[in-house]
C-alpha positions in Angstrom: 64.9 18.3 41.7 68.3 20.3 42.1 67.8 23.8 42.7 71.2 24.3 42.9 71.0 26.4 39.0 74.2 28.7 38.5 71.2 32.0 39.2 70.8 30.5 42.5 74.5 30.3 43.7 74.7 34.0 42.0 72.2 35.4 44.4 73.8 33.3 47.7 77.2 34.4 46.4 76.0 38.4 47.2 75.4 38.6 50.4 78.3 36.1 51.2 80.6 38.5 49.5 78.7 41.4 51.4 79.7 39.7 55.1 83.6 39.2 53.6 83.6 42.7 53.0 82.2 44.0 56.4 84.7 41.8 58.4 87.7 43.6 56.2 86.5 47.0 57.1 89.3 49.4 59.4 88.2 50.0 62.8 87.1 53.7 63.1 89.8 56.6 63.4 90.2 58.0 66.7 88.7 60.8 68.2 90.7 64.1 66.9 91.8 66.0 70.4 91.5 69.7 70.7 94.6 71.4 71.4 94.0 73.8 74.6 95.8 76.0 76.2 96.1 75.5 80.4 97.0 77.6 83.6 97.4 76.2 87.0 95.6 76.9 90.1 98.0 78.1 93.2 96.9 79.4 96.2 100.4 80.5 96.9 102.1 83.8 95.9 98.7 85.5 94.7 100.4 89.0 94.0 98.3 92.2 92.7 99.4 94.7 90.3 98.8 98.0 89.6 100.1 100.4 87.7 100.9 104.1 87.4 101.9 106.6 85.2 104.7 108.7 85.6 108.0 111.1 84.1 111.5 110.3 84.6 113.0 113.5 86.3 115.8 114.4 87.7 116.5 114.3 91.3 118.4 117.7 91.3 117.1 120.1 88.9 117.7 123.4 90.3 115.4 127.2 88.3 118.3 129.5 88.2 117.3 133.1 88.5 119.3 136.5 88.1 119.4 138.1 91.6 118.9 141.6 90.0 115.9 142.9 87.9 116.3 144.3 84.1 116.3 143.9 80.6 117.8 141.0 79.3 120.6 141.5 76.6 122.1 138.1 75.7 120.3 134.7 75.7 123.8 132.1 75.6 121.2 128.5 76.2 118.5 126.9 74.6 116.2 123.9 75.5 118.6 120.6 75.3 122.0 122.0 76.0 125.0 120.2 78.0 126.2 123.3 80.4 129.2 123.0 82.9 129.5 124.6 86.3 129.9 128.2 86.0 128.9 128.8 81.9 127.3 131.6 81.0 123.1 131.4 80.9 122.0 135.1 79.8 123.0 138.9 80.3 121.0 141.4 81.9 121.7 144.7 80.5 124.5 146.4 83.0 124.4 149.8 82.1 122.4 151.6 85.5 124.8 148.7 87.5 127.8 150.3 86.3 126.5 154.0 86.8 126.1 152.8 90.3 129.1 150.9 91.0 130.9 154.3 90.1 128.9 156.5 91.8 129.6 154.6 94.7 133.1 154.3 94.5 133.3 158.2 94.6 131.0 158.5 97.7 133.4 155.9 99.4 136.6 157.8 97.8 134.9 161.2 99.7 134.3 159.3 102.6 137.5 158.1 103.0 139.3 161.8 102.2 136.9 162.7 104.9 137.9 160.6 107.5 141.7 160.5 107.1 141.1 164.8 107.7 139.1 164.1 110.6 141.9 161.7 112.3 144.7 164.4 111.2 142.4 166.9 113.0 142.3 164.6 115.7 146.2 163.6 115.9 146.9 167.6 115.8 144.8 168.2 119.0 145.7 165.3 120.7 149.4 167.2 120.6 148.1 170.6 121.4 146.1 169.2 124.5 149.9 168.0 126.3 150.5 171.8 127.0 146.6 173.3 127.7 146.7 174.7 124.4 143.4 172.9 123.5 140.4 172.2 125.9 139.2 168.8 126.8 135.8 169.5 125.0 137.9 170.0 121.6 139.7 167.0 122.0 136.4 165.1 122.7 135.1 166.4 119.2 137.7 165.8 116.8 137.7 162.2 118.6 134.3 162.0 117.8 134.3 163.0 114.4 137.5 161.1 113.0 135.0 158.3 114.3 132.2 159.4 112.6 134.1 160.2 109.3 135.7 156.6 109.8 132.2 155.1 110.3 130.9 156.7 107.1 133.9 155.6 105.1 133.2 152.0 106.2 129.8 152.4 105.0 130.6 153.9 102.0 132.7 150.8 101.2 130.4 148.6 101.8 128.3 150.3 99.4 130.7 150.0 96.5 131.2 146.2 97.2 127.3 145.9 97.1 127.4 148.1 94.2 129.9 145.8 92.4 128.4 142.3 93.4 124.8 144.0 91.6 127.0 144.3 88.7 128.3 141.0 88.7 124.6 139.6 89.2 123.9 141.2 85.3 125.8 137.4 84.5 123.5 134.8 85.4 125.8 131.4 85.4 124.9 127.7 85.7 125.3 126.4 89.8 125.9 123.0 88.5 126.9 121.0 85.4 123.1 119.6 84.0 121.1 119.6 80.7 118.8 122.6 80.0 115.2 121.8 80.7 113.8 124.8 80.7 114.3 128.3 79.4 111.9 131.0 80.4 113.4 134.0 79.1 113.8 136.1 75.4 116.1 138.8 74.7 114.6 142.2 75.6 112.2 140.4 78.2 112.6 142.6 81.2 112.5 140.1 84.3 112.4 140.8 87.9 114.7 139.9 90.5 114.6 136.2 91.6 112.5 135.3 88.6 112.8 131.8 87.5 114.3 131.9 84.0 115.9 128.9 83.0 116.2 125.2 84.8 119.1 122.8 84.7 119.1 119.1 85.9 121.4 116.7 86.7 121.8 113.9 84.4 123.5 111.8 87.0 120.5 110.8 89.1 117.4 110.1 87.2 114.3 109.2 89.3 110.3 108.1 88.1 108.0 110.3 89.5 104.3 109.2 90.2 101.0 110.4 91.9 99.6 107.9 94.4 96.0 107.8 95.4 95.4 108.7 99.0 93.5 105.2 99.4 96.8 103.4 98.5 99.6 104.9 99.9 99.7 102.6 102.6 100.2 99.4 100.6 102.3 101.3 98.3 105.1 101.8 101.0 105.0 98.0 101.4 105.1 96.7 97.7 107.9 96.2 95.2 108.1 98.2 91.8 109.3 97.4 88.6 108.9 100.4 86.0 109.3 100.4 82.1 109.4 103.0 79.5 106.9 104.3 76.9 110.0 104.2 74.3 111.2 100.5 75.2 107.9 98.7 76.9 109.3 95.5 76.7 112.5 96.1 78.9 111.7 96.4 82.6 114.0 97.2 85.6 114.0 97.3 89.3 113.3 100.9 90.9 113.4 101.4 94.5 111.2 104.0 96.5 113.4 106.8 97.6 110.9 109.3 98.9 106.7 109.4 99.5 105.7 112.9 100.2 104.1 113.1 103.8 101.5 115.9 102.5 98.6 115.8 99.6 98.7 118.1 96.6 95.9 120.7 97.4 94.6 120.5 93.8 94.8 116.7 93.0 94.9 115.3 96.4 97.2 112.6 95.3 101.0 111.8 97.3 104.0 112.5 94.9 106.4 109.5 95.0 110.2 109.6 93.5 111.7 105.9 92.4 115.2 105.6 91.9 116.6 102.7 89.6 118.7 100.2 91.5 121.3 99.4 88.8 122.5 102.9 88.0 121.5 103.6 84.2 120.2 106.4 82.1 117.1 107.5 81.4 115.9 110.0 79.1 114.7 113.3 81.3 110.9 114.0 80.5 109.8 110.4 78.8 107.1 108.8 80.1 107.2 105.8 81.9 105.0 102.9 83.4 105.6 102.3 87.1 104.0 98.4 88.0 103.6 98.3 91.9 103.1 94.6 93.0 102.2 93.4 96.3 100.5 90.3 98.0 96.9 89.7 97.6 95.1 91.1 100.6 93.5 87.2 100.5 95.6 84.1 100.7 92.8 81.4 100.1 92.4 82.7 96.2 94.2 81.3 93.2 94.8 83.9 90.5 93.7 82.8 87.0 94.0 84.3 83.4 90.3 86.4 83.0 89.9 84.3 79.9 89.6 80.9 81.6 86.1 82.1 83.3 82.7 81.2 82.0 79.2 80.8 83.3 77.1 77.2 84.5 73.8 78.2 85.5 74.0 81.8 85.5 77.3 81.2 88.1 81.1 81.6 87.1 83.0 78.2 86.1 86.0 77.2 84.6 86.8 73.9 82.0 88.9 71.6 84.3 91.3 69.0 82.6 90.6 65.6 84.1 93.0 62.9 82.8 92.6 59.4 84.3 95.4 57.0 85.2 95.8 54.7 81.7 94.0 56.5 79.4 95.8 58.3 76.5 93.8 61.4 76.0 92.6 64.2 79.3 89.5 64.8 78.8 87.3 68.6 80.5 84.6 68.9 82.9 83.0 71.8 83.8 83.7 73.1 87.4 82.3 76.2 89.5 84.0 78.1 91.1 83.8 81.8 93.5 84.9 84.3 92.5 87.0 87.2 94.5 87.7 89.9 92.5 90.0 90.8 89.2 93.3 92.0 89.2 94.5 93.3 85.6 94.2 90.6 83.4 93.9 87.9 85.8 90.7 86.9 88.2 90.9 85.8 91.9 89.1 82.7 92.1 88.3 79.8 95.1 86.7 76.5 95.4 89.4 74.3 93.2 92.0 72.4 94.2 95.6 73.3 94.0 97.5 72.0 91.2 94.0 71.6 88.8 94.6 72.6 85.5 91.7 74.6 84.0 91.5 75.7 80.4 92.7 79.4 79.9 91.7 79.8 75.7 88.8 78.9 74.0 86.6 78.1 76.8 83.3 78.4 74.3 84.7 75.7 72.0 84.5 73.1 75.1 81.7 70.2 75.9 81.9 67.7 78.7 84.0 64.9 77.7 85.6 66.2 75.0 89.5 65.0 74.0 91.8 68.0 74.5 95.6 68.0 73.3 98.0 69.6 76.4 101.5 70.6 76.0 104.0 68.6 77.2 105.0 69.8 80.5 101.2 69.9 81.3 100.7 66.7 79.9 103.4 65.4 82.3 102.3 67.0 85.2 98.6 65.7 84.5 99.6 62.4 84.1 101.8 62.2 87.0 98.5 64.1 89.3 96.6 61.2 88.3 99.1 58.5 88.6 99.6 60.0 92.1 95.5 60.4 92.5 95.2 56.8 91.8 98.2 55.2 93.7 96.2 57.7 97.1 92.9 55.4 96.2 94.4 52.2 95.9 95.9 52.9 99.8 93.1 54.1 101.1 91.0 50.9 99.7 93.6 48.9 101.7 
């Protein structure tokens, strides 16, 4: 009986076609790797940062004061303005100044009729006494008083040219060429002798000027600084200490420092700036790390470390503990790692054992070439 019937060869013709198709299937697509982004550990160069806010100022700014009291009568400055050495600031009102400097200069022009009589008187005597027309005791007199009246006429003068300098203190006038920082006076304000009433700086000389904890001071003498401003943050320059003030404020108990630039430029008086103070780490055996790259195995801080073995295409993360020492800004201080391991600074909660990442190409390199160079230390030790 032949039970070869065309139904028969249909059904054997499935599954055949069935085993035809499986062997023509594509071999599955590649695992998809993460892109991550890396940091390196080095144990060398750990530096911490702090930072400080401070003014730019100038190092000479002088408070100009009139060295007589009164009423002020003319206000020639404001806030802002460019003044040269010897310009008019403000006026007191001279009019009692004046009544002195003449009454004085008719005291001294008495004084000094006064004593030219008493030397006349003297001269005369001093003729008469030749012949024993005048006793010894006159002549002793009239000496004495042309030196008296002489005396009082030297005072008298002096008196005037006092008299006269008060006058001329009625004009207060800039010391130095500056900018205006300060004015602390209106007209018809009566002020008091040596009264701070307006302040001029140099522009010539600007300097940052910070408050330093008492617990720092001594590693802030031994650090270097870098400062930026509030109005351009992204531009930073070199400043160099130029004076730490050997005695506390009584109010904030903090050490005034001054910071020069150390390419001359200009600052703008009264901005704020950022001083960044950086120093080496008070430990050598830590590695500092971007903050982000930490995470937690078993209740204890880790980090993802990228593994990649010699031959394979793709690196591949493990997880890794490690000891933390303490945090410095944005990074953390960390320990127990080799140096040169590359650990996974972004995305840390996105990682699993064994999972494909993506590195950028100088990491990649230096990955590959760790591992090459991992490898190659093996295969001579197995010798």
């Amino acid at each position: 009986m032949n039970l070869k019937t065309p139904h028969t060869l249909a059904l054997l013709a499935i599954p055949m076609a069935a085993l035809l198709a499986a062997c023509g299937e594509k071999p599955p697509a590649p695992e998809p790797l993460r892109p991550v982004r890396t940091a390196e550990v080095r144990y060398d160069g750990v530096r911490e940062t702090n930072r400080y806010a401070g003014v730019v100022r100038s190092r000479h700014e002088v408070d100009h004061a009139f060295r007589v009291g009164g009423k002020i009568a003319q206000r020639k400055v404001d806030v802002g303005q460019v003044v040269r050495e010897g310009d008019v600031l403000a006026i007191i009102d001279d009019t009692d100044y004046k009544l002195a400097a003449d009454a004085a200069q008719q005291a001294h022009s008495a004084a000094a009729s006064q004593a030219r009589q008493a030397e006349s008187d003297r001269k005369r005597l001093e003729a008469l006494k030749a012949d024993g027309s005048v006793s010894v005791s006159d002549d002793e007199r009239a000496r004495t008083a042309a030196h008296t009246a002489a005396a009082h006429a030297e005072a008298e003068a002096n008196k005037l040219d006092l008299a006269r300098n008060r006058l001329k203190y009625t004009v207060l006038r800039a010391s130095r060429p500056g900018v205006v920082t300060a004015v602390r006076l209106e007209v018809g304000q009566v002020v008091a002798e040596g009264q701070s009433v307006v302040s001029i700086a140099s522009e010539g000389e600007p300097e940052i000027v910070v408050d330093v904890p008492e617990d720092q001071v001594a590693s802030f003498k031994k650090a270097q600084y870098r400062a930026t401003l509030a109005s351009a943050p992204d531009e930073t320059f070199d400043v160099s200490l130029r004076e730490l003030s050997p005695q506390a404020a009584a109010q904030t108990r903090t050490y005034q420092a001054r910071l020069k630039p150390v390419q001359a430029r200009k600052l703008p008086l009264g901005s704020t700036a950022t001083l960044l103070v950086e120093r080496a780490a008070a430990q050598s055996e830590v590695a500092a790390i971007p903050t982000a790259a930490i995470t937690q195995s078993g209740g204890q801080p880790a980090v993802w470390v990228v593994r990649h073995k010699a031959g394979e295409a793709a690196s591949r993360v493990e997880l890794a503990r490690v000891t933390v020492s303490g945090y410095r800004n944005d990074d953390v201080l960390v320990s127990g790692l080799p140096a040169g391991t590359l650990v996974v600074s972004a995305g840390v909660h996105k990682m699993a054992p064994g999972l494909g990442v993506a590195l950028p190409a100088p990491a990649a390199a230096a990955a590959s070439a760790s591992a090459s160079a991992s490898a190659a230390k093996n295969q001579v030790a197995a010798k």
